[in-house]
Each structure stands twice: as structure tokens, then as C-alpha cells.
C-alpha positions as MATLAB code, in Angstrom:
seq = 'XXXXXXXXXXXXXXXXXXXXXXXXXXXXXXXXXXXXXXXXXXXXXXXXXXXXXXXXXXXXXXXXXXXXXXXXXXXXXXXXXXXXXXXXXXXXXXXXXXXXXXXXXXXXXXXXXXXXXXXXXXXXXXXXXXXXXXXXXXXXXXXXX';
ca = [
      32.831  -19.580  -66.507;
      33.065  -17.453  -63.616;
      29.866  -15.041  -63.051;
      30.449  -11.361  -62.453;
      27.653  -11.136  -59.531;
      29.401  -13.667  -57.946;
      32.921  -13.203  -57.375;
      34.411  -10.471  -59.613;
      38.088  -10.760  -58.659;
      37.980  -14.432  -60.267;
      35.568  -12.737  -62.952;
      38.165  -10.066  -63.508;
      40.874  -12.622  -63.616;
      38.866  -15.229  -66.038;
      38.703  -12.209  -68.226;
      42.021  -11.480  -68.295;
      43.198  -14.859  -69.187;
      40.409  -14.781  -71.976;
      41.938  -11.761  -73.333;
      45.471  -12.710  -73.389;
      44.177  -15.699  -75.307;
      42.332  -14.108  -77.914;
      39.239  -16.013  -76.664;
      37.156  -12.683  -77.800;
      33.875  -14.970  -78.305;
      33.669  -15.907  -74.509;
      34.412  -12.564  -73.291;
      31.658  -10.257  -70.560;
      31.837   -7.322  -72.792;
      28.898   -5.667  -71.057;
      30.679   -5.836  -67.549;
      34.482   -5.226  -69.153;
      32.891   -2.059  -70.697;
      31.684   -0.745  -66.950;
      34.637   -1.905  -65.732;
      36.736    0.305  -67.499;
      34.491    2.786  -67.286;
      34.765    2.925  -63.380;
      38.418    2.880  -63.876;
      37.875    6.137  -64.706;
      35.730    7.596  -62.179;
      37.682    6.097  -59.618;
      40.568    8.208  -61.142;
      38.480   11.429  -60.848;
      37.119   10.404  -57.490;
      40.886   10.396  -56.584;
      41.546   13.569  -58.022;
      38.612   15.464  -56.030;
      39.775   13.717  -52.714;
      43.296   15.376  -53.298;
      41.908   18.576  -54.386;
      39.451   18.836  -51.462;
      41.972   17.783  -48.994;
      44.992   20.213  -50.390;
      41.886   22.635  -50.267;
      40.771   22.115  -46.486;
      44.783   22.350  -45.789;
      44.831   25.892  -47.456;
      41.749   27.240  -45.821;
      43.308   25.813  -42.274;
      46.506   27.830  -43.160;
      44.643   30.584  -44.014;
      42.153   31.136  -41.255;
      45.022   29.967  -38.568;
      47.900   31.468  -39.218;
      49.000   30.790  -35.509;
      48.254   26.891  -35.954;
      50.584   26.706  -39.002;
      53.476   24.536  -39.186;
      55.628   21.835  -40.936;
      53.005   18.708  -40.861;
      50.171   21.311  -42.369;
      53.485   22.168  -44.975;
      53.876   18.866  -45.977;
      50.224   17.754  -46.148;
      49.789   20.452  -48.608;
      53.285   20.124  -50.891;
      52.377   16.001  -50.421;
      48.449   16.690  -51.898;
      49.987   19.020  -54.614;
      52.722   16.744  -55.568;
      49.900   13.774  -55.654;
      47.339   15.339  -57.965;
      50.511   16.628  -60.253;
      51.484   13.281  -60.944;
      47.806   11.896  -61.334;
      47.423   14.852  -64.037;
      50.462   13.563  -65.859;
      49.332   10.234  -65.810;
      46.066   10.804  -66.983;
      45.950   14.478  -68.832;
      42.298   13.720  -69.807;
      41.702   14.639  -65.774;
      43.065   18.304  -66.206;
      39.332   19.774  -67.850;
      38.256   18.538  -64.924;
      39.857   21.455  -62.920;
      38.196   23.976  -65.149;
      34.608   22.452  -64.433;
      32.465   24.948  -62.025;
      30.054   22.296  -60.803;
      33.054   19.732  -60.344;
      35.045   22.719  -58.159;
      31.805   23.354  -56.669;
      31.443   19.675  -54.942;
      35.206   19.544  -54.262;
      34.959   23.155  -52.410;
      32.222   21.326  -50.496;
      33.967   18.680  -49.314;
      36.912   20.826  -48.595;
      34.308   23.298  -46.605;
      33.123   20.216  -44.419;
      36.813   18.854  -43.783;
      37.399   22.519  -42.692;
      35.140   22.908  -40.445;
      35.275   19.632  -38.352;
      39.069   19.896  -38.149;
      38.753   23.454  -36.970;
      35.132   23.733  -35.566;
      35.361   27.446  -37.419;
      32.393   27.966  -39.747;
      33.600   31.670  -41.307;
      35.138   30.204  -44.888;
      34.199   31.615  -47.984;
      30.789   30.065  -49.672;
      32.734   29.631  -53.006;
      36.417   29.094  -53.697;
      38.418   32.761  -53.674;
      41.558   30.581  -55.371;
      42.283   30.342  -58.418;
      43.187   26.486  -59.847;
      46.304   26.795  -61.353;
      47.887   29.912  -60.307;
      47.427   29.431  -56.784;
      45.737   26.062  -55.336;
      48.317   23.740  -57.456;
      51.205   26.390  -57.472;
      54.282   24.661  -55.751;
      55.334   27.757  -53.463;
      52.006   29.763  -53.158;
      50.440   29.425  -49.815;
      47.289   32.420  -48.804;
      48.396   35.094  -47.013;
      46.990   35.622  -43.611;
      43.388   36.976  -43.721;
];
């Protein structure tokens, strides 16, 4: 039997094998259950990386309107596209959008990505955009400031 502290690709593969062969009684149920829990915190880890970076790409468009252009386009339509498919994948994500101290990390990370891409440091303290009808809306982009 293959330990988990030791090599958890063979682990993970041992278990598989043990699954598929209704071998329930040998199983690692303590480290299949964090296992699959981390599945899905990697999947909202994902999410918040999109979300901050479509966020950072919004607040360069918006503070730079003389910068814009087709790769900043297409980094944004590219992040939006991304976290709309990851949302219909996984729909238990969505709340997620709707969580203020969840927004409130992502807007941070978005704030820092800002700033060391544009070396500006005059964007809002809190997010002025609102989830759905603007940040994920497929043609809305903020206006100049």
C-alpha cells in the first residue's frame, strides 16, 4: 500500500484502482475526504484569480484610457469568458460572487496587480462595480474617469 506522505500521485492512483474495484475496506478515507475537499478550493482559488485579474484589467482600462487597446480587450473578454464557463461547470461557485469578504480579498489582489502594472496608486479602496451587471457583462467596459 502506497502511503499518502510519501508519494501521493501513486497514493492517488492506488486509490483509484481501489475504487474501481470495490476494494472499499482498504481505502484512505481520511485523505480521499481532503482530497476532494481541496478539489474544491482549488476551484474557488481559480475563480478569484480570474476575477482579480479581469478586475486589475478593468481598473487599467479605466484609469488609462490612452493605454487601451486590443491585447487589454482580449485579456478582459478571455478572463470573462473563463470564469463564465467555470460558473457553468460548477454553479455552486456563483454565491461566491455575492460574498463581501470573498470580493473584498479578490479587489485586493486586483488593487496590487493594478498598481505594479501601472505604478498608479489612485484606485478606489472598495470595488465601485457591480458583479453581474458590469464586471462579468460581455460588452460593458468603465467609462473613462
Amino acid at each position: 500500500m502506497q502511503k499518502y506522505e510519501n508519494d501521493v500521485v501513486a497514493w492517488a492512483n492506488e486509490q483509484a484502482q481501489l475504487l474501481r474495484a470495490r476494494r472499499f475496506d482498504l481505502l484512505d478515507i481520511e485523505h480521499i475526504a481532503g482530497e476532494i475537499e481541496d478539489v474544491g478550493k482549488s476551484e474557488q482559488r481559480e475563480l478569484a484569480s480570474r476575477m482579480a485579474v479581469l478586475m486589475a484589467h478593468l481598473l487599467n482600462w479605466h484609469h488609462q484610457p490612452e493605454r487601451r487597446g486590443a491585447s487589454w480587450e482580449r485579456t478582459i473578454k478571455a478572463q470573462r469568458k473563463e470564469i463564465h464557463y467555470a460558473l457553468e461547470e460548477s454553479p455552486s461557485l456563483r454565491p461566491k460572487l455575492n460574498e463581501a469578504r470573498w470580493l473584498d480579498m479578490v479587489w485586493s489582489r486586483a488593487l496590487a496587480q493594478a498598481v505594479t502594472e501601472t505604478g498608479l496608486n489612485a484606485f478606489p479602496e472598495t470595488c465601485p462595480w457591480a458583479v453581474d451587471d458590469e464586471i462579468l457583462a460581455e460588452d460593458w467596459f468603465p467609462a473613462e474617469r
